[in-house]
ZAMARGU-4260 file (C-alpha; in steps of 0.2 Angstrom, whole numbers, plus 5000, padded with zeros to 4 digits):
<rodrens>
0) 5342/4871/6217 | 5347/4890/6214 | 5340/4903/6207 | 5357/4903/6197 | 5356/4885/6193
5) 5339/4887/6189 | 5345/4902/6177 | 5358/4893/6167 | 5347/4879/6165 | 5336/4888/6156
10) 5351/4897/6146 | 5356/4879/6142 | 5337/4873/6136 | 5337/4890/6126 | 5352/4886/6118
15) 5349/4870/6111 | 5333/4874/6105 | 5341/4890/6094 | 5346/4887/6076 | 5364/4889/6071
20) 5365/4906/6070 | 5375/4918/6081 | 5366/4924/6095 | 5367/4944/6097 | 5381/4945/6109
25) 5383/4957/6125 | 5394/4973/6121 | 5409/4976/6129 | 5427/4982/6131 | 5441/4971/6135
30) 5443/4968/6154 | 5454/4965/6167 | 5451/4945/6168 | 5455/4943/6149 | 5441/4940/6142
35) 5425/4950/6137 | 5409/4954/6150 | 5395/4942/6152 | 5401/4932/6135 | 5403/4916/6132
40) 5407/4906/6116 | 5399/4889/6113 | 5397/4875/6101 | 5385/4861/6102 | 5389/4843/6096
45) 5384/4844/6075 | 5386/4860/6075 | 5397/4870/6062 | 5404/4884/6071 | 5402/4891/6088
50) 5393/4905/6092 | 5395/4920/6106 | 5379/4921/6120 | 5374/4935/6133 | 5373/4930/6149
55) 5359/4937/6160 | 5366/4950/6175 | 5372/4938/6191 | 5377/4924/6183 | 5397/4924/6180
60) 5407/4918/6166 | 5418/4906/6171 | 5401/4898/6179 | 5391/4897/6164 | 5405/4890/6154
65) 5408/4877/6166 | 5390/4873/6168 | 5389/4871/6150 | 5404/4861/6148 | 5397/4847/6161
70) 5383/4846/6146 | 5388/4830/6134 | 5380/4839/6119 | 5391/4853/6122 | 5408/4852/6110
75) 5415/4867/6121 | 5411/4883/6130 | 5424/4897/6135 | 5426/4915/6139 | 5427/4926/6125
80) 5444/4929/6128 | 5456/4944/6123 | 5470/4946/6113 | 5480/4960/6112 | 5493/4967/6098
85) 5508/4960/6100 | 5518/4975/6108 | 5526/4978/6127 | 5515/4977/6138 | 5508/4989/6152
90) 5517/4993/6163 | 5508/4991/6179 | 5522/4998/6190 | 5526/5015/6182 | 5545/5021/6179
95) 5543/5036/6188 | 5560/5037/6197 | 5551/5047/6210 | 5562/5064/6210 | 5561/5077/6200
100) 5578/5079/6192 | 5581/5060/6188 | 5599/5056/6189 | 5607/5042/6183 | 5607/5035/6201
105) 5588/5036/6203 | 5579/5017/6201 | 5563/5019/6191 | 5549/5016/6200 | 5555/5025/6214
110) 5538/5033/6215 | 5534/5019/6228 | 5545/5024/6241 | 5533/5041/6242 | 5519/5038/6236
115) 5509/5025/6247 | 5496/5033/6244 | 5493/5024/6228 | 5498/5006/6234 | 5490/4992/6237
120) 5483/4990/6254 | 5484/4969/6255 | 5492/4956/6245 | 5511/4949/6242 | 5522/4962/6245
125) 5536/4964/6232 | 5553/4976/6229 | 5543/4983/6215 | 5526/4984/6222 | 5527/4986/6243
130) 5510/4986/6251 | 5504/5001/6262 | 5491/5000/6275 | 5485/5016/6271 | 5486/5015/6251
135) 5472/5013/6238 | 5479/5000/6226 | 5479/5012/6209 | 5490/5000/6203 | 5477/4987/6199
140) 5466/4999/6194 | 5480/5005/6181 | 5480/4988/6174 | 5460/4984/6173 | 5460/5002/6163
145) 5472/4998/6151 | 5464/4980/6149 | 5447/4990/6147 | 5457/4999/6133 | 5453/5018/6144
150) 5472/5017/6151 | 5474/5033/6165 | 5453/5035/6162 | 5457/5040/6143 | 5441/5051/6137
155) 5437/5058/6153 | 5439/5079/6159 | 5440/5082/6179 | 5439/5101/6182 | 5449/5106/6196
160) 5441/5122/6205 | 5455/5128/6214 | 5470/5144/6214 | 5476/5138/6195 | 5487/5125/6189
165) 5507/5126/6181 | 5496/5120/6164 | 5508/5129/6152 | 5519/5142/6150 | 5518/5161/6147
170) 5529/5175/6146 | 5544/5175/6159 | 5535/5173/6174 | 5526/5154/6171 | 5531/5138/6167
175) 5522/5122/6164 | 5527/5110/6177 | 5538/5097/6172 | 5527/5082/6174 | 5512/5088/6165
180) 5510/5085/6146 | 5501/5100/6137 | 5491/5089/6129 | 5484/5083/6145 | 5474/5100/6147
185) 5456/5106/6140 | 5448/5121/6140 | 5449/5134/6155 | 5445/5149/6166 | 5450/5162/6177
190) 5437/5168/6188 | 5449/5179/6198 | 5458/5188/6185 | 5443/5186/6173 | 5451/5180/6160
195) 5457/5162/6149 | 5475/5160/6160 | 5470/5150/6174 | 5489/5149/6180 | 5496/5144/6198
200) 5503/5157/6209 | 5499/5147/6223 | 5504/5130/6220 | 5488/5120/6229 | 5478/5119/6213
205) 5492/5113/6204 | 5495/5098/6220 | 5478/5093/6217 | 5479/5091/6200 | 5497/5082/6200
210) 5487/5068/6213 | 5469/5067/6199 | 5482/5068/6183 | 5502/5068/6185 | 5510/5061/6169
215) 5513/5041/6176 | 5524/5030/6165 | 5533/5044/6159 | 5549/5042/6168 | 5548/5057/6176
220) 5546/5061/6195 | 5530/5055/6200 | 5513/5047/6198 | 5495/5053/6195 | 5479/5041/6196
225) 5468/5046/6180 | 5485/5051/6171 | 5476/5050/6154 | 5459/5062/6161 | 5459/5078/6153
230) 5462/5092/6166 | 5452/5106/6164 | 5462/5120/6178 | 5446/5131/6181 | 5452/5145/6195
235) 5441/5153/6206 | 5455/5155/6223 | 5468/5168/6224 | 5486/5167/6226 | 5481/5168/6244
240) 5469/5151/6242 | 5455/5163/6248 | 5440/5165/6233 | 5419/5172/6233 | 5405/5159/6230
245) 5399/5170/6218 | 5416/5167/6207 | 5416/5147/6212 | 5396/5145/6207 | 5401/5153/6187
250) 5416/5140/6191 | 5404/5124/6193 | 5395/5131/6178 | 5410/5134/6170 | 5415/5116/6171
255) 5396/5107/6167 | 5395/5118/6151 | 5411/5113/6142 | 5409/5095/6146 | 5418/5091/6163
260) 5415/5073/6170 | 5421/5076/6189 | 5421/5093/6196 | 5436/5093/6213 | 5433/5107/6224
265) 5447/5106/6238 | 5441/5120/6246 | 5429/5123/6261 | 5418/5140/6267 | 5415/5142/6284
270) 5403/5131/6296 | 5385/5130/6292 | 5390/5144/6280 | 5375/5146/6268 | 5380/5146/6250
275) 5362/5145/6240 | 5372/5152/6224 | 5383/5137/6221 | 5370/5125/6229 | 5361/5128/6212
280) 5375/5126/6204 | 5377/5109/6211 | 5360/5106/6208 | 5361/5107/6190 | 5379/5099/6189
285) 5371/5084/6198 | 5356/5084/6186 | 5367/5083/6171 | 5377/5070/6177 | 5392/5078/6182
290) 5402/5071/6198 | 5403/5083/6213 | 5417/5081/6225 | 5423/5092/6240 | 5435/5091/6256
295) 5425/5089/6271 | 5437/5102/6280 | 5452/5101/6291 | 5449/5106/6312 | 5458/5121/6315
300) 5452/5129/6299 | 5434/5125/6301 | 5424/5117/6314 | 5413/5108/6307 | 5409/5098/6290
305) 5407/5114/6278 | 5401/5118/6260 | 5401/5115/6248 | 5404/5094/6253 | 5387/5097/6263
310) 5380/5102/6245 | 5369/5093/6236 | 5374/5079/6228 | 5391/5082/6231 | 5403/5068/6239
315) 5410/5074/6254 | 5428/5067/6257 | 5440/5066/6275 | 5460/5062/6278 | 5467/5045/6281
320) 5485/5045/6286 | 5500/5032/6280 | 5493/5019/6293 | 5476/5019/6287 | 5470/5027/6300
325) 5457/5045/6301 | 5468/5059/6302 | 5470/5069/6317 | 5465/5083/6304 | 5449/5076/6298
330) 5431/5083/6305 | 5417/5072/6310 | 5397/5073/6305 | 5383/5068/6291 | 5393/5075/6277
335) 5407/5063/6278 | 5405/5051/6264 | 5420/5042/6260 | 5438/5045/6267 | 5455/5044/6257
340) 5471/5047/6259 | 5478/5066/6264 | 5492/5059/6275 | 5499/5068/6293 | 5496/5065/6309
345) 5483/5050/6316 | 5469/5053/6326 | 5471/5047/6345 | 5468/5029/6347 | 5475/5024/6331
350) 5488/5008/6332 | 5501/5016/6316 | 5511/5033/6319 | 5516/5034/6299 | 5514/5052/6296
355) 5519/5052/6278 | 5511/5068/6267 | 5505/5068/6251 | 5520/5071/6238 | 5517/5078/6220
360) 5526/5091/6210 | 5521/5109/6212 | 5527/5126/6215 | 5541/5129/6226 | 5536/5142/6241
365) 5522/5148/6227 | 5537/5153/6214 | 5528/5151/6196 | 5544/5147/6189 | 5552/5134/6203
370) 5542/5116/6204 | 5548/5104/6219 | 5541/5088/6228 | 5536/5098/6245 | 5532/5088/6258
375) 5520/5096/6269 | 5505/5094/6259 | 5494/5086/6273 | 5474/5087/6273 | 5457/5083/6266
380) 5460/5095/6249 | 5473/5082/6246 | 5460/5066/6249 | 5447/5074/6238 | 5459/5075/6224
385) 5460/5057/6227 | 5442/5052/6225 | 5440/5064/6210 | 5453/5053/6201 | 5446/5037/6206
390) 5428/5044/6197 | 5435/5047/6182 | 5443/5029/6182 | 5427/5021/6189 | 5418/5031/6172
395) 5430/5025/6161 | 5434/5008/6167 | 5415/5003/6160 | 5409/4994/6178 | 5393/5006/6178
400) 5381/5002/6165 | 5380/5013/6148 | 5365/5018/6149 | 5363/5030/6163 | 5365/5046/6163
405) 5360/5064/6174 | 5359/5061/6190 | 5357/5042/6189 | 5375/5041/6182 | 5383/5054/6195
410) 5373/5047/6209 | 5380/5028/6203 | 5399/5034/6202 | 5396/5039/6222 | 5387/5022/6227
415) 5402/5011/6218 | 5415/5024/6229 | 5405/5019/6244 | 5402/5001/6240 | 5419/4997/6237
420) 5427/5006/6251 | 5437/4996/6266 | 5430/5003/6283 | 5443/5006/6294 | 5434/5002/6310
425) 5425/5018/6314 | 5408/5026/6317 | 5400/5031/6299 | 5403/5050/6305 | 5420/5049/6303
430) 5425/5036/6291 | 5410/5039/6279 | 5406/5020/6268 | 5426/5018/6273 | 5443/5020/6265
435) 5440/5021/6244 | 5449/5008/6234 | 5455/5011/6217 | 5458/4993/6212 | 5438/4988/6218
440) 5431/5002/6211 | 5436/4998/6195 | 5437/4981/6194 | 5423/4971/6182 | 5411/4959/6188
445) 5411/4941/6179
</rodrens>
């Protein structure tokens, strides 16, 4: 007999033995099967009403009330299931029309024909939802945080270290870009300038927030993964993409201090570079629970897997192309932990020559005042900014359980990245745990 045999037999004896009353049932939010977490509702033969159990961990839902069932002094035993307000309902393939100006002649959902990056990477292909080799399958992990009722990772802040983003306007010179919601943004800083205007002059910062946050659903150009995340635009680069540990250490401070939940860092020193400054920084991020991530570095740039993704505690993220396979960009070594898209050109060997970039809205040619859809945004900043918003999804979606927190909570976020990747056939030096998954990574046990 086995162990989860054994276990629901004893549920079963349990049950019959307990009086009428309800049993104290399991907590939880709607989820993406339609019905609650480990719950099931069940009434026994001369029994008024039913009552809602807990089940123990390992044991799913659909089994327990089927085992019950096959009981003849059970009157029925179900999931818990959901019901929802009778309004339209998500829309699991956003509107976006997937150019900035949408004309009249621009379909909605034309995101999909750019953005493979967010696709599903298996399954039944349709108009509306192509699948991409190299893609991550937000769109299922859209759906499973709006059935969770956290739709775009609602409640959560990621901090984006980087040269500023287009967050709002000011004066003549910038303008909020056009898929961003001011609401959208928390608290910031400029450690360059030194002041509270953390705005773009280069347009990088504001690509990698466009990836972790875009305004999705809004019918507007394109799409971001944890669209409902607060962004907090903390900048500690110049308008040249160049900043000093010092400024990028009060940065991660910066962040852990007011509140952030993922810290993106698409940014890399030079090889074996020591950086002890922000090393306790990301100590103490770590510590309190925060989720470090940083690009693993791009050959040509660097030669080697550089901080701060060789920091402690912090994931360390490389390219994947359009084909799913490592970019030719993307180094190798012990600080690779998980790889995600950042588009270009393959490595050699690889089967697919898709070399599709990484499209979001930001500045035009590093014009404050001019947004565009560029298409040369290639690289691991870009496949950080990917793993950044699938954290703040996994924290809101409600797969980890509530209560950890510090370093157990930041150090879970990184084990469900890894454990739900998809390896692409390589060596762990260069693929990490594998190709992240959005739609795994989020989706509840049961």
């Amino acid at each position: 007999m086995s162990s989860r045999i054994v276990i629901l037999t004893a549920l079963l004896g349990l049950l019959c033995a307990a009086s009428a009353t309800p049993a104290v049932a399991a907590t939880g939010l709607s989820q993406a099967h339609g019905f609650a977490p480990r719950q099931v509702v069940v009434k026994f033969e001369g029994e008024a009403h039913g009552r809602t159990v807990a089940l123990p961990r390992g044991i799913g839902v659909r089994e327990a009330a089927g085992a019950l069932r096959d009981n003849p002094r059970v009157d029925y035993a179900e999931p818990n299931y959901i019901a929802t307000a009778s309004e339209p309902p998500f829309q699991s393939i956003p509107n976006d029309p997937g150019v900035l100006d949408a004309f009249p002649s621009s379909a909605a959902g034309g995101w999909v024909s750019k953005q493979w990056n967010f696709l599903p990477w298996e399954g039944q292909s349709t108009p509306q939802s192509p699948t991409s080799s190299g893609g991550i399958d937000a769109i299922d992990a859209w759906r499973q945080l709006a059935e969770a009722g956290r739709p775009g990772a609602q409640g959560t802040k990621v901090a984006v270290l980087d040269t500023g983003i287009a967050y709002r306007n000011n004066g003549k010179q910038f303008l909020r870009s056009p898929d961003f919601a001011s609401g959208q943004f928390v608290k910031g800083y400029d450690f360059v300038a030194n002041d509270r205007l953390p705005l773009d002059e280069n347009g990088h910062g504001t690509h990698v927030a466009g990836t972790i946050g875009e305004k999705t659903n809004n019918g507007i150009a394109l799409t971001g993964l944890a669209y409902r995340a607060g962004l907090m635009p903390v900048r500690v680069l110049d308008r040249f993409g160049s900043g000093q540990a010092d400024d990028i250490a009060r940065g991660i401070r910066f962040a852990v201090d007011h509140g952030a939940d993922v810290i993106n860092m698409s940014f890399n020193f030079g090889c074996r570079k020591r950086v002890p400054v922000i090393n306790e920084e990301l100590r103490r991020a770590h510590h309190m629970g925060v989720v470090t991530v940083a690009s693993i570095g791009n050959l040509g740039a660097e030669t080697c897997v550089a901080p701060p993704a060789t920091g402690p505690g912090v994931i360390g993220v490389g390219g994947t192309t359009q084909g799913g396979c490592l970019g030719a960009y993307s180094l190798t070594g012990k600080g690779v932990d998980v790889v995600a898209p950042g588009g270009g050109t393959p490595a050699a060997g690889c089967p697919s020559v898709l070399t599709g970039p990484i499209y979001q809205v930001t500045l035009k040619s590093g014009n404050p005042r001019v947004f565009a859809e560029p298409g040369d945004y290639v690289g691991t900043s870009m496949a950080a900014a990917h793993v950044s918003g699938v954290a703040a999804m996994i924290l809101a979606s409600g797969v980890l359980p509530p209560k950890l927190k510090g370093a157990k909570l930041a150090t879970a976020v990184a084990a469900r990245l890894g454990g739900t990747a998809r390896s692409i056939g390589l060596p762990r030096v260069q693929q990490g745990a594998g190709l992240i998954d959005a739609g795994r990574a989020t989706e509840p046990a049961g």
